[in-house]
C-alpha positions in Angstrom: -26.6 6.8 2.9 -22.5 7.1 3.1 -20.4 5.6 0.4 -19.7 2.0 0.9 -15.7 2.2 1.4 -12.9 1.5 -1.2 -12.6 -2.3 -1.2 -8.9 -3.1 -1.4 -7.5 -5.1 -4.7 -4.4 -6.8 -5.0 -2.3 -8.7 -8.5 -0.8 -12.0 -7.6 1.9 -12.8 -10.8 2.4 -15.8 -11.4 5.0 -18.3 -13.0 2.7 -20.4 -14.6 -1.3 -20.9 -14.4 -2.4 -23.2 -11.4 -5.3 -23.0 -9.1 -6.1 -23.0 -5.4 -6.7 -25.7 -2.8 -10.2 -24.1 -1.4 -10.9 -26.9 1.4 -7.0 -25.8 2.9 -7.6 -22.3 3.2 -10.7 -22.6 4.2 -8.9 -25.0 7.0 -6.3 -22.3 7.1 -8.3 -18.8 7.3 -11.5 -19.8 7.2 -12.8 -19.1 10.2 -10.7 -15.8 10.9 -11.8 -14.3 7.7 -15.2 -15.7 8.6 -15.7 -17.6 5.6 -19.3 -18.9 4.9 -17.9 -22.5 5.8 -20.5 -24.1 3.2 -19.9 -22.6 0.6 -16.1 -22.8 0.8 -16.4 -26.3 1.1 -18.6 -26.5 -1.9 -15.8 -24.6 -3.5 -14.6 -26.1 -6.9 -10.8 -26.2 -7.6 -10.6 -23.6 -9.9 -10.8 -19.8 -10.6 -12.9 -17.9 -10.6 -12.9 -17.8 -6.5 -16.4 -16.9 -5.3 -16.0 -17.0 -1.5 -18.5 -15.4 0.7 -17.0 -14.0 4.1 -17.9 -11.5 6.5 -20.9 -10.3 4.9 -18.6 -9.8 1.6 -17.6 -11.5 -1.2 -14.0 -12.7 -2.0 -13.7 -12.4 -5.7 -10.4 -14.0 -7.3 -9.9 -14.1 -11.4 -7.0 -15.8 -12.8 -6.0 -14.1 -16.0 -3.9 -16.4 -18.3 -1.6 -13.0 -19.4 1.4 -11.8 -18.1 0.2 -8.8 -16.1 -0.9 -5.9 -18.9 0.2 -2.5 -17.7 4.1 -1.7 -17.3 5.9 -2.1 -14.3 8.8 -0.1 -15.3 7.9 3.1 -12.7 7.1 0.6 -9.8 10.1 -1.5 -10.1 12.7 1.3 -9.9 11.5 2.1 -6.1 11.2 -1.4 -5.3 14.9 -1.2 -3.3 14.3 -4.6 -1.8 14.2 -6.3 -5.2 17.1 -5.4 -7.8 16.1 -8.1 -10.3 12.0 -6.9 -10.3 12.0 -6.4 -13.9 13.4 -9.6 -15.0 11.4 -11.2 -12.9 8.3 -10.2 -13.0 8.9 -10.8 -17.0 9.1 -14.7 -16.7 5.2 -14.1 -14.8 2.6 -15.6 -17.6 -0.4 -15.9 -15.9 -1.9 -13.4 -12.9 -4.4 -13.7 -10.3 -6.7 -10.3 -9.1 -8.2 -10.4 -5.8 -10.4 -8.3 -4.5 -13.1 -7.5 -1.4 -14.5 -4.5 -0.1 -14.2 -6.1 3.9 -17.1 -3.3 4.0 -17.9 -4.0 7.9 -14.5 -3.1 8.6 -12.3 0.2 9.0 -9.6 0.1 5.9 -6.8 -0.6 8.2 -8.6 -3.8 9.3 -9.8 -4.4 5.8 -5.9 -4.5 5.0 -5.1 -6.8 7.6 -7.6 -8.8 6.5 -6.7 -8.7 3.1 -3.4 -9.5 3.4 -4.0 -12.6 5.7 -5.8 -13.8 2.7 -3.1 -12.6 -0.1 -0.4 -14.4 1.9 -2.2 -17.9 1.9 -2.5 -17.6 -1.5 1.3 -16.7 -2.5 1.8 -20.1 0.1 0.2 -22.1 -2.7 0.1 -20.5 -6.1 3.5 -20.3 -8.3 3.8 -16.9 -7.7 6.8 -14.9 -8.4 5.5 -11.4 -7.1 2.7 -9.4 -5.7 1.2 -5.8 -6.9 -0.2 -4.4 -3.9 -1.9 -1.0 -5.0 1.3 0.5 -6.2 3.6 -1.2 -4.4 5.9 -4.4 -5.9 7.2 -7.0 -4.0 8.5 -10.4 -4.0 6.6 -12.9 -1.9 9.7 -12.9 0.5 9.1 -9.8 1.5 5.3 -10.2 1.9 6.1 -12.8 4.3 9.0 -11.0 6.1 6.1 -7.9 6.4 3.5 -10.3 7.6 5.8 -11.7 10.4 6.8 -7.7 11.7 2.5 -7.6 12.0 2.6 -10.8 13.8 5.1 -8.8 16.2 2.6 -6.1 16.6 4.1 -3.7 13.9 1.7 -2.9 10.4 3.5 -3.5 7.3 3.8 -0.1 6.0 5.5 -0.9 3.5 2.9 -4.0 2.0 0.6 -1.1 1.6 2.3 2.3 0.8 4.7 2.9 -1.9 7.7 5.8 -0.7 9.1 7.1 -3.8 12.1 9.5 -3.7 14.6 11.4 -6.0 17.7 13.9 -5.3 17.2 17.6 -5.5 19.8 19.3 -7.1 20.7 21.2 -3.9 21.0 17.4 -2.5 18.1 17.1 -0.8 16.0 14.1 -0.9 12.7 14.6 -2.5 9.8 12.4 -0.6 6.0 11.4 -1.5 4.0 8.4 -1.4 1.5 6.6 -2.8 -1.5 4.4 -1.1 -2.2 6.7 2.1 -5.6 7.5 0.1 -6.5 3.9 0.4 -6.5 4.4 4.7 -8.4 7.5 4.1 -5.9 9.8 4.4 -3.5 12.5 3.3 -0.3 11.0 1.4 3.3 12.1 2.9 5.4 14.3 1.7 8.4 16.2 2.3 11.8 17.5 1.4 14.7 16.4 3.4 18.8 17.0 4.7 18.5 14.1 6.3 20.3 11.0 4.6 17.6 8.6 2.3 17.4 5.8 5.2 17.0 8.1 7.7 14.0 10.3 5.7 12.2 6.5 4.5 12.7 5.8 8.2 10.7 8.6 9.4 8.3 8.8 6.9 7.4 4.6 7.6 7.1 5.6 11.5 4.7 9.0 10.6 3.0 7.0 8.2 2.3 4.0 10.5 1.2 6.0 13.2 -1.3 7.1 11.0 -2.6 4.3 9.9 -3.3 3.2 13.4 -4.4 6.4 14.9 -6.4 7.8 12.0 -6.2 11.9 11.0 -5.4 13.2 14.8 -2.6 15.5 13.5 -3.3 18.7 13.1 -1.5 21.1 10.8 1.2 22.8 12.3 1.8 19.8 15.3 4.5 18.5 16.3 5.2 15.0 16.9 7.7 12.7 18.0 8.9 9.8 15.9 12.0 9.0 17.3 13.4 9.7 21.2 15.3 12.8 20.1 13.7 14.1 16.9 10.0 15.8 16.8 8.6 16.9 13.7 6.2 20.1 12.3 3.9 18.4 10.5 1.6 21.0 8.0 -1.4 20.1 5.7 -0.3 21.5 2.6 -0.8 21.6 -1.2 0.8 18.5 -2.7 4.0 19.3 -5.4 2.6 17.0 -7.8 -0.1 18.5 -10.2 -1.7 14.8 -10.6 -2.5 14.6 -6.6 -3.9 18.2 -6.3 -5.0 17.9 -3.1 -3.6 18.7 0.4 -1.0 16.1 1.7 0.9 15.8 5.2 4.2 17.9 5.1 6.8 16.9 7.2 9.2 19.8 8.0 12.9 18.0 7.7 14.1 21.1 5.9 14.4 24.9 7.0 14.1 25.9 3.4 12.5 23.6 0.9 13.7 23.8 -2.8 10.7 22.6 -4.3 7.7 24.5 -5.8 3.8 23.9 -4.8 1.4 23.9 -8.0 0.1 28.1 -8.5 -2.7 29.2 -10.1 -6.4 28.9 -10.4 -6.7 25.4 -9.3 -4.4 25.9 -6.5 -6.4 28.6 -5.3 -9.5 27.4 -5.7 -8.9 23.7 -3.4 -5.9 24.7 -1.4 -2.9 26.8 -0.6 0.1 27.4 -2.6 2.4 27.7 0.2 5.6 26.1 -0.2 5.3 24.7 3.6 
């Protein structure tokens, strides 16, 4: 029998404690998230949230805490929230939610899940969400759900892009959450300015989320009109990933060194690219 999949968990931080209005998301997603409509009903005002849907259950636990484990490494890559520290520091109470939308692939358990996440942020006091290891203010939640109302998937809900400067100037890219899809995580080392690489790696990154593992190594692509890309499957630079990772080529002669040795031979190559 396969492994069930990952189910997909997310922190909602909170201002203060409060609880949720069952019978008005039931009225609100009920019946998209196919909610056993009884038992929602039934649904006392409180936490913990119990709420069968889809052959799942929802489970939500409010935590009366300020969220336990440091943000400190999250927050500095959260560019569309300067004050994310501070903020997140006034949070004294936090909600986890969590389903494993089983019957679904993970990009539609991700939809899913964040239909559900952002009815939540509409009525809790909530001053930020921790998706995987991404941070984000419930502004930009919404402004991410809207683009996948337009038809576009909220990379950036779901995948944290972190970055730093080579000392030959060269931007430094990985990220983090591709394993939660299924797939490789992103990497590369690019020339190109920083809005230009995140720009690229969102566009690769989405396009692999919605087509699944169809490129090969050593394919190019297209992500923009003019620009098309070598992509290889390559030993990831960080020791803690050890695994093979998607390598976009956006430099002729990368700076930085793949993991050597024993381990690196054994699961994968230690090419540079």
């Amino acid at each position: 029998m396969a492994d069930k999949p990952k189910g997909v968990m997310t922190a909602i931080l909170l201002e203060r404690p409060a609880n949720v209005d069952y019978r008005l998301l039931t009225e609100r997603v009920g019946k998209i998230l196919e909610f056993n409509l009884e038992a929602a009903e039934r649904h006392e005002p409180i936490f913990p949230m119990m709420l069968p849907a889809g052959g799942d259950l929802i489970v939500g636990m409010k935590i009366d805490v300020p969220y336990p484990d440091p943000l400190n490494s999250l927050a500095q890559f959260a560019y569309w929230w300067p004050n994310a520290l501070a903020d997140v520091a006034r949070s004294t109470s936090h909600v986890i939610v969590h389903c494993a939308w089983s019957e679904h692939s993970r990009l539609d358990a991700h939809i899913r899940h964040l239909v559900l996440v952002r009815e939540l942020v509409d009525q809790l006091p909530a001053i930020g969400v921790l998706w995987g290891s991404v941070l984000m203010q419930p502004a930009t939640l919404n402004g991410e759900f809207a683009r996948l109302q337009q038809g576009e998937l909220p990379f950036s809900v779901w995948v944290l892009i972190q970055y730093s400067k080579q000392p030959n100037g060269n931007i430094l890219i990985s990220t983090l959450g591709m394993r939660d899809f299924e797939l490789m995580e992103i990497e590369t080392e690019s020339t190109l300015p920083l809005d230009q690489t995140f720009d690229l790696v969102r566009k690769f990154g989405s396009y692999m989320l919605a087509k699944g593992p169809v490129v090969k190594d050593g394919e190019t692509i297209g992500l923009t009109e003019t620009q098309r890309i070598k992509v290889r499957h390559t030993r990831s630079f960080r020791p803690d990933v050890n695994e093979n990772v998607y390598w976009l080529e956006l430099t002729d002669a990368p700076s930085i060194e793949k993991p050597k040795g024993f381990f690196s031979s054994l699961f994968g190559s230690s090419r540079k690219h």
